[in-house]
C-alpha positions as CSV (number, residue, x, y, z in Angstrom):
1,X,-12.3,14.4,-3.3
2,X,-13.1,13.3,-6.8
3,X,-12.0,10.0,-7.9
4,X,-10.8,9.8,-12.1
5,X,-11.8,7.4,-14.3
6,X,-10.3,3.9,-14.9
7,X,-8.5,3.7,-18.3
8,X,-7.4,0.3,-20.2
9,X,-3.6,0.6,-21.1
10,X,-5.5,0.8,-25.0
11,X,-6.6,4.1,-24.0
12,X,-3.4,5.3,-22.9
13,X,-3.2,6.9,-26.1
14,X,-5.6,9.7,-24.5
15,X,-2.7,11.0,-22.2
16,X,-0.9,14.0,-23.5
17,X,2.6,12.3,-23.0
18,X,1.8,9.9,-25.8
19,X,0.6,12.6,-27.8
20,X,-2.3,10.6,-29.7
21,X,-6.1,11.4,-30.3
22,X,-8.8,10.1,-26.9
23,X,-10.2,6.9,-27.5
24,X,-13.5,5.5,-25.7
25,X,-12.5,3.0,-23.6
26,X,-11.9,-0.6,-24.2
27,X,-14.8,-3.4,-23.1
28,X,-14.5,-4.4,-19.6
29,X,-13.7,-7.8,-20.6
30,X,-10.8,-7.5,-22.8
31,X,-7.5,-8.4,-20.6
32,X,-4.6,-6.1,-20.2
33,X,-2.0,-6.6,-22.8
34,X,1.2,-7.8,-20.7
35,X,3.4,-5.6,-18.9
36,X,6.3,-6.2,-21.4
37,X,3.8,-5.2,-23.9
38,X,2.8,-2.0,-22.0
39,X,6.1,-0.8,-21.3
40,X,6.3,0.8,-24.6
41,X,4.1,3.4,-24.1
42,X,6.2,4.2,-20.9
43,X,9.5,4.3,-21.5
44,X,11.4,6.6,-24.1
45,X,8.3,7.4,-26.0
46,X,8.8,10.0,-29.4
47,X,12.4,9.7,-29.6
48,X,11.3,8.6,-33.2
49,X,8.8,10.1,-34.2
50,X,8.4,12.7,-36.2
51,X,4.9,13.9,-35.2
52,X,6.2,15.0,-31.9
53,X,8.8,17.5,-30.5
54,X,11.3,16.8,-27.8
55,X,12.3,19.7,-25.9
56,X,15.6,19.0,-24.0
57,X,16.6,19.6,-20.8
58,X,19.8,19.5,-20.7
59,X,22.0,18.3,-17.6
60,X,25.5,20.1,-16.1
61,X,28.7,18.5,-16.4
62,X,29.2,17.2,-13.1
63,X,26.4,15.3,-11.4
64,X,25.4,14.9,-8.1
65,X,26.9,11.8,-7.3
66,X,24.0,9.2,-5.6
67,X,26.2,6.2,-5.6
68,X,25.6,2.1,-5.6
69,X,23.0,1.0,-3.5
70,X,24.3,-0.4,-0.1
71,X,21.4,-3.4,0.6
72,X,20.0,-4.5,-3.1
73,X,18.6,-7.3,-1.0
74,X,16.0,-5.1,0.9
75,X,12.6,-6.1,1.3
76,X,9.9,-5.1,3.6
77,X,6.4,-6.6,4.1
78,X,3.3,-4.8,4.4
79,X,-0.7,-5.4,4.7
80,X,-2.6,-4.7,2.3
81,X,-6.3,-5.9,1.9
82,X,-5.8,-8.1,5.3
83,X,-2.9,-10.0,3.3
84,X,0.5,-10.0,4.1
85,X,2.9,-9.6,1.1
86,X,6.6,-8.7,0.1
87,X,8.4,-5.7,-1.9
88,X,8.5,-8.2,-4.6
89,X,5.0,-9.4,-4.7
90,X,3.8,-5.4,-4.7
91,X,6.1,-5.1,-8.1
92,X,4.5,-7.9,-9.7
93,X,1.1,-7.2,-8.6
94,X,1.5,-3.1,-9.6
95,X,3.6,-3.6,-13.1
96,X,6.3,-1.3,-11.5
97,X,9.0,-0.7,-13.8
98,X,11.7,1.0,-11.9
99,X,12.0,1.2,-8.3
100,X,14.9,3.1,-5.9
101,X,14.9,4.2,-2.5
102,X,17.0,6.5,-1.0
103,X,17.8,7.1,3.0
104,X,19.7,10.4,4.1
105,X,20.6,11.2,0.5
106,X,21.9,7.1,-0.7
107,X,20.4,4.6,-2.1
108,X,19.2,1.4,-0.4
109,X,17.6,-0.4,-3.6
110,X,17.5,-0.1,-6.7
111,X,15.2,-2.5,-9.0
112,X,14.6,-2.6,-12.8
113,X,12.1,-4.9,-14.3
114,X,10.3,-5.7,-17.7
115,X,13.4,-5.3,-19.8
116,X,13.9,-1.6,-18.7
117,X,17.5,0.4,-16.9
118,X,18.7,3.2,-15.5
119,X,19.7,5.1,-19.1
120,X,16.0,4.8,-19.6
121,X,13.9,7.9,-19.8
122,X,10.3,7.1,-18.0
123,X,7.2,8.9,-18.5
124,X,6.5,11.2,-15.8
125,X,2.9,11.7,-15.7
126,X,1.7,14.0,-14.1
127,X,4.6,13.5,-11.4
128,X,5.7,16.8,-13.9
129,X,3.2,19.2,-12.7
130,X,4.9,19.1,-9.3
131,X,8.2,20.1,-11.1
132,X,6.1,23.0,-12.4
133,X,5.5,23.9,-9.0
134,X,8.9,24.0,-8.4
135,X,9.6,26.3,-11.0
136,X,6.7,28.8,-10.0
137,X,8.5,29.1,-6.7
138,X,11.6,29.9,-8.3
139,X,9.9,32.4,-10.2
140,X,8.1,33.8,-7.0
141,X,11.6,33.5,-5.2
142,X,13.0,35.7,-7.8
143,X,10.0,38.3,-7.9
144,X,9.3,37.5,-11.9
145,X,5.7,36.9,-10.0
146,X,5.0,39.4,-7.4
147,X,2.5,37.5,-5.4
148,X,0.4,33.8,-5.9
149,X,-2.8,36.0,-4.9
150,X,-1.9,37.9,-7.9
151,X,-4.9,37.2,-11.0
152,X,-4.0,35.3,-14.0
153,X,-4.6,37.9,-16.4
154,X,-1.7,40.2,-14.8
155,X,0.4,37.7,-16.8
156,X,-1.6,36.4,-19.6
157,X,-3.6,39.2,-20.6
158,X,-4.9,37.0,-23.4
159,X,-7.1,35.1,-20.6
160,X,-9.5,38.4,-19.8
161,X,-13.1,37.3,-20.5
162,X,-12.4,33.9,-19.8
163,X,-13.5,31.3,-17.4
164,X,-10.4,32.4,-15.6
165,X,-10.7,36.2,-15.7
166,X,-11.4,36.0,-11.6
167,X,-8.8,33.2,-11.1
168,X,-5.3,34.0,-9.0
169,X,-2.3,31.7,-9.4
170,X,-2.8,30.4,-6.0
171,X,-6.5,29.3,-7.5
172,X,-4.4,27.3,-10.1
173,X,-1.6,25.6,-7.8
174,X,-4.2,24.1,-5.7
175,X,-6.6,22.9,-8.7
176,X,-9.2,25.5,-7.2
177,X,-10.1,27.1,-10.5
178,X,-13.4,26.4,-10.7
179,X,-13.0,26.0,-14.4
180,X,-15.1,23.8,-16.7
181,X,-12.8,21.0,-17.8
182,X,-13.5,17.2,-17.4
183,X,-10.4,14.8,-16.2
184,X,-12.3,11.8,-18.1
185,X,-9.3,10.0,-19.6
186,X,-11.4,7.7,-21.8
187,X,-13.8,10.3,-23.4
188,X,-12.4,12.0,-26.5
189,X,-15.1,15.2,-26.0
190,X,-13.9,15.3,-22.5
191,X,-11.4,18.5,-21.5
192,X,-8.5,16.2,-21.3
193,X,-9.5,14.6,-24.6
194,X,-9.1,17.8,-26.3
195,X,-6.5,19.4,-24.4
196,X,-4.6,16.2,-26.0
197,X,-5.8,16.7,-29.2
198,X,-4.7,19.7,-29.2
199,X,-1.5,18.7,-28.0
200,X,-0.8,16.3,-30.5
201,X,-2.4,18.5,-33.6
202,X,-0.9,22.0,-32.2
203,X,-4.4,23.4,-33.3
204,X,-5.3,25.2,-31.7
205,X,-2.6,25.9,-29.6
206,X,-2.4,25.9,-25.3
207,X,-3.1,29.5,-24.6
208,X,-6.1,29.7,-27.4
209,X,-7.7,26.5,-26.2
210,X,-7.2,27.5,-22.2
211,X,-8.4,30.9,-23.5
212,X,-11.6,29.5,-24.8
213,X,-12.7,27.8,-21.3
214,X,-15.7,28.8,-19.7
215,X,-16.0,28.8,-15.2
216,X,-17.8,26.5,-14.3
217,X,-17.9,28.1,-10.3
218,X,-16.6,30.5,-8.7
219,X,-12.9,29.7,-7.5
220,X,-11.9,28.2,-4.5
221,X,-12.9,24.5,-4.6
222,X,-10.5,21.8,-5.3
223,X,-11.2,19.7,-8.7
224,X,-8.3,17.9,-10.2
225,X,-7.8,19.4,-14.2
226,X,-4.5,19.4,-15.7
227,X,-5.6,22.1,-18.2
228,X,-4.5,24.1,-14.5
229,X,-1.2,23.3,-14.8
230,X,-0.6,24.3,-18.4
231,X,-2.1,27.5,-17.5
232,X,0.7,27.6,-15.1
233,X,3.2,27.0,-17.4
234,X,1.8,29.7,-20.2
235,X,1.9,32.3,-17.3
236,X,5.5,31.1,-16.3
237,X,6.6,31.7,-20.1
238,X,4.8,35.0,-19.7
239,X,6.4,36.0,-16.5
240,X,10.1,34.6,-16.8
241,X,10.7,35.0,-20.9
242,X,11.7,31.2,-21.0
243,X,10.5,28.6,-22.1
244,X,9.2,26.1,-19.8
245,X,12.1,23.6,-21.0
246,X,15.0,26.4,-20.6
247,X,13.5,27.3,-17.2
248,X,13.6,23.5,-16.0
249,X,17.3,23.2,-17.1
250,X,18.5,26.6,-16.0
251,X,16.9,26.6,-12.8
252,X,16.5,23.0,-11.8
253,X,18.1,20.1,-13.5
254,X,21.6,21.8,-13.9
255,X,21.2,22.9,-10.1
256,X,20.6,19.3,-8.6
257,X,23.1,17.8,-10.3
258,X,21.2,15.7,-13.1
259,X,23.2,13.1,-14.6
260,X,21.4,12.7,-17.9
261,X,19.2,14.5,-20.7
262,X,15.4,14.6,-19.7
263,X,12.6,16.5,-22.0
264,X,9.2,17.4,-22.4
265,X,7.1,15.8,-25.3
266,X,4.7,17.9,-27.7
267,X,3.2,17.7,-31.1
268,X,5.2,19.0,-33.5
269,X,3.2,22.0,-34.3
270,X,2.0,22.9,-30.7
271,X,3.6,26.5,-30.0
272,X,3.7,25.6,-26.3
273,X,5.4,22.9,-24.4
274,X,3.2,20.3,-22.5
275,X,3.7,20.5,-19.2
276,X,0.8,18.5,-17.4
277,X,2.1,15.0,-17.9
278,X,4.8,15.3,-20.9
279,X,8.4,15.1,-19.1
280,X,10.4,12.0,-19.5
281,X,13.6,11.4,-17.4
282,X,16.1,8.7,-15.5
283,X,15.4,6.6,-12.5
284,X,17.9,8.3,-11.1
285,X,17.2,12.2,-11.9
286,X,13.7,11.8,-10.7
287,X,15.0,10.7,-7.6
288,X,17.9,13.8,-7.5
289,X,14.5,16.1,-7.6
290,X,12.9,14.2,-4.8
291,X,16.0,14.4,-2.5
292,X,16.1,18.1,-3.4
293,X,12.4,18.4,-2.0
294,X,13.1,16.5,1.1
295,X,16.5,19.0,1.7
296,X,14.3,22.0,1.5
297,X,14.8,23.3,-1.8
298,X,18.8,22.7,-1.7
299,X,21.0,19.5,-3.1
300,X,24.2,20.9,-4.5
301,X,25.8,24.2,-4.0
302,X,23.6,26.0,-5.7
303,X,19.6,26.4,-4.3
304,X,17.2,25.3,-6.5
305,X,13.8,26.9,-4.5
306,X,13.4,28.2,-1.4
307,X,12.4,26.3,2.1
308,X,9.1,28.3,2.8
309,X,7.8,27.4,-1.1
310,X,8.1,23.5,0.0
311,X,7.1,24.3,3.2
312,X,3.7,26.0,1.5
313,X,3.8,23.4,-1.4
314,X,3.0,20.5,1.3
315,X,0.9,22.2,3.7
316,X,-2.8,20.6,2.5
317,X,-5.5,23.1,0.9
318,X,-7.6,19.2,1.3
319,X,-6.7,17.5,3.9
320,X,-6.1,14.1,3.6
321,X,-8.7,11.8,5.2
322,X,-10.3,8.5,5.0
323,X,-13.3,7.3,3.4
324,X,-15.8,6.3,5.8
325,X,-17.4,4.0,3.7
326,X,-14.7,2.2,1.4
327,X,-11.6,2.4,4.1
328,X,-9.1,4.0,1.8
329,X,-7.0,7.1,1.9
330,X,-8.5,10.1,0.4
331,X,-5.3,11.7,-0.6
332,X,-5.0,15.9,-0.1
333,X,-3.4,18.3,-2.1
334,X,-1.0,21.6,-2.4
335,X,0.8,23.5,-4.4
336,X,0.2,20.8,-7.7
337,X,1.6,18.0,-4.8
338,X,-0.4,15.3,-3.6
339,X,-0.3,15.0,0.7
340,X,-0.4,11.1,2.2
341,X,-2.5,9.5,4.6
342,X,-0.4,8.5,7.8
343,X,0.2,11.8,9.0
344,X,3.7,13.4,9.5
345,X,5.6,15.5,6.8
346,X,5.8,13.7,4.1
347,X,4.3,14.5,0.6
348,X,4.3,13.0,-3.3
349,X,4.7,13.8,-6.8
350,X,1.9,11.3,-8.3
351,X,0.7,10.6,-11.7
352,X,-1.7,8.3,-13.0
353,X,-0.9,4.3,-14.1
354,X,1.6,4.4,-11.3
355,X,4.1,7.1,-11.7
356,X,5.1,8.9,-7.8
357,X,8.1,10.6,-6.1
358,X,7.6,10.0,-2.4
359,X,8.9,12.1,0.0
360,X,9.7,12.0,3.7
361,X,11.5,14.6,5.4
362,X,11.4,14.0,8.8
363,X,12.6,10.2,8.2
364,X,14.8,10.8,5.3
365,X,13.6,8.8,3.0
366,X,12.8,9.4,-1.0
367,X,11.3,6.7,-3.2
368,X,10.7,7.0,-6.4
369,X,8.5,4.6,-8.6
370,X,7.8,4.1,-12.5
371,X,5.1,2.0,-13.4
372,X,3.0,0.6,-16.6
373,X,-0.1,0.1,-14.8
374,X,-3.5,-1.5,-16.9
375,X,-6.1,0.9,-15.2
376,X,-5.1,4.7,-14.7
377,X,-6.3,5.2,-11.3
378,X,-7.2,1.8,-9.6
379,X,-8.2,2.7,-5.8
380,X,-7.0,-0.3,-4.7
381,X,-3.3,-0.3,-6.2
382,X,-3.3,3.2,-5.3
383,X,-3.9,2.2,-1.2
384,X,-1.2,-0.5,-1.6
385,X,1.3,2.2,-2.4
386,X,0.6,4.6,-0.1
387,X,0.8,1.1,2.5
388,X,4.4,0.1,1.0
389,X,5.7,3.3,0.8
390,X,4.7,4.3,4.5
391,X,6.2,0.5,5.4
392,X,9.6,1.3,3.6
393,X,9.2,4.7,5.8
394,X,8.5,2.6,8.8
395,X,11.5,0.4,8.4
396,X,14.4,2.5,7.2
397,X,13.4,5.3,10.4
């Protein structure tokens, strides 16, 4: 599995969600700005600005009620790097933000730090391509898409003579596009760098820049590009006559009970909506999503997707293993979710800098986590949160 680039928190800037030009990266040497410095670029980003859009999702008027936590005094330890530390050592050494665990449906602990709170709206990352997923079940569930095995150009003709002409949406959900796109963060030529120029310019827009991509192989092999995910969300426009915002209020966030307003963040002038990494939303609605998940597709009256979709969504396409030679977890990967080492059911909305939704069926247990992490992708910080999150699963069994 193919590991991303570190980027500086100076370079954060190249991530769609912030909406701004790539940058090369910072020197080696220069420090991290501090964590109360960072947060910024996390939290509530282009409220203000008027170079970027906010599509709304809006909640219903009742919400699903998740309650006080019952032990705000948790802890757990865990081992990570043959050191033994705390829940509140792993906050300070991962710049976590916002931190809340839930058991059978209730939250244990709840934690805010660097000046943030629960009205705050936190930047998903790429946490929001597994919330596309979601939504391409629904419209598989509801037969707007006939089958995942169908091509991408039965819904976005546009794409013919493409690099993804051969490519199915099945292909797509499990990064197996064999596109050519680079996931270099800190390279402004690089297919993420211009995919967020694009996002932030609105020239030229989605569908004419994924239409101008070339394959790079023939499907079928996993390699991690977000361009994937907006294709995803062009074909659900295509297929369902929403728009990707009105599709994740009408057929998710008013049907788990959200409690607040959450949106997606694009340039101004973009026709399309972001959808690899754009969404902002509470503490607490990220966490309604992940309980959803973990219920099977069900947390309020009304179902959101159906069982067999999660089912499929966290059955592995790559296995999750472990690196032979460095010791850590090589993650695996479904339907645009990432799979845990450890064994078991569970499975994780990730994005980079920090940003997860962990999920654990068999033991009940949701966590999610916001974070305003220096590097993008740091191995090591990455281990220790699979290692606490698999402790807190441990614990609360």
């Amino acid at each position: 599995m193919r590991s991303h680039r570190h980027l500086t928190v100076v370079n954060l800037a190249v991530l769609c969600a912030a909406g701004l030009a790539a940058q090369a990266p910072a020197p080696a040497a220069q420090p991290p700005a501090p964590v109360e410095t960072r947060v910024r670029r996390f939290v509530n980003v282009g409220v203000n600005d008027a170079n970027q859009r906010l599509d709304w999702v809006e909640p219903p008027a009742q919400a699903f009620a998740l309650g006080a936590p019952s032990d705000n005094a948790f802890t757990v330890s865990y081992t990570h790097g043959g050191k033994r530390y705390a829940l509140n050592d792993y906050f300070t050494r991962t710049d976590v933000l916002a931190f809340l665990i839930l058991k059978d449906g209730k939250p244990v602990f709840e934690r805010y730090l660097a000046g943030t709170g629960p009205t705050d709206r936190y930047l998903s990352m790429s946490v929001s391509k597994s919330v596309v997923s979601v939504l391409v079940g629904v419209a598989v569930d509801e037969k707007k898409i006939a089958s995942i095995d169908d091509h991408v150009v039965k819904y976005l003709p546009r794409l013919k003579g493409s690099g993804y002409q051969d490519v199915t949406i099945r292909n797509l959900l499990n990064m197996a596009s064999g596109i050519e796109f680079s996931e270099d963060y800190g390279v402004a030529g690089s297919g993420i760098g211009q995919l967020t120029t694009a996002n932030r310019t609105g020239t030229p827009s989605f569908l004419e820049f994924i239409a101008s991509l070339k394959s790079d192989k023939a499907p079928g092999t996993f390699n991690y590009q977000s361009v994937n995910t907006q294709v995803l969300a062009e074909l659900l426009k295509a297929a369902t006559g929403m728009p990707l915002n009105v599709l994740a209020e009408t057929k998710v966030w008013k049907k788990i009970g959200a409690e607040s307003r959450a949106y997606y963040l694009t340039g101004k002038n973009q026709e399309g909506i972001c959808a690899y990494g754009c969404f902002y939303a509470t503490l607490h609605d990220y966490a309604r999503f992940g309980l959803m998940a973990m219920r099977g597709g069900q947390l309020t009256g009304e179902r959101v997707v159906s069982e067999r979709w999660l089912k499929d969504s966290a059955a592995p396409f790559v296995k999750p293993a472990i690196n032979q030679e460095t010791g850590r977890c090589q993650r695996g990967y479904g339907f645009q979710w990432w799979i845990p080492c450890g064994g078991g059911d569970a499975f994780q909305a990730t994005g980079i800098n920090g940003q997860a939704i962990y999920i654990n069926p068999s033991k009940r247990i949701v966590v999610a986590q916001f974070s305003a992490r220096a590097q993008a992708t740091d191995p090591d910080q990455m281990q220790e949160s699979g290692e606490v999150f698999e402790a807190i699963a441990e614990r609360l069994k």
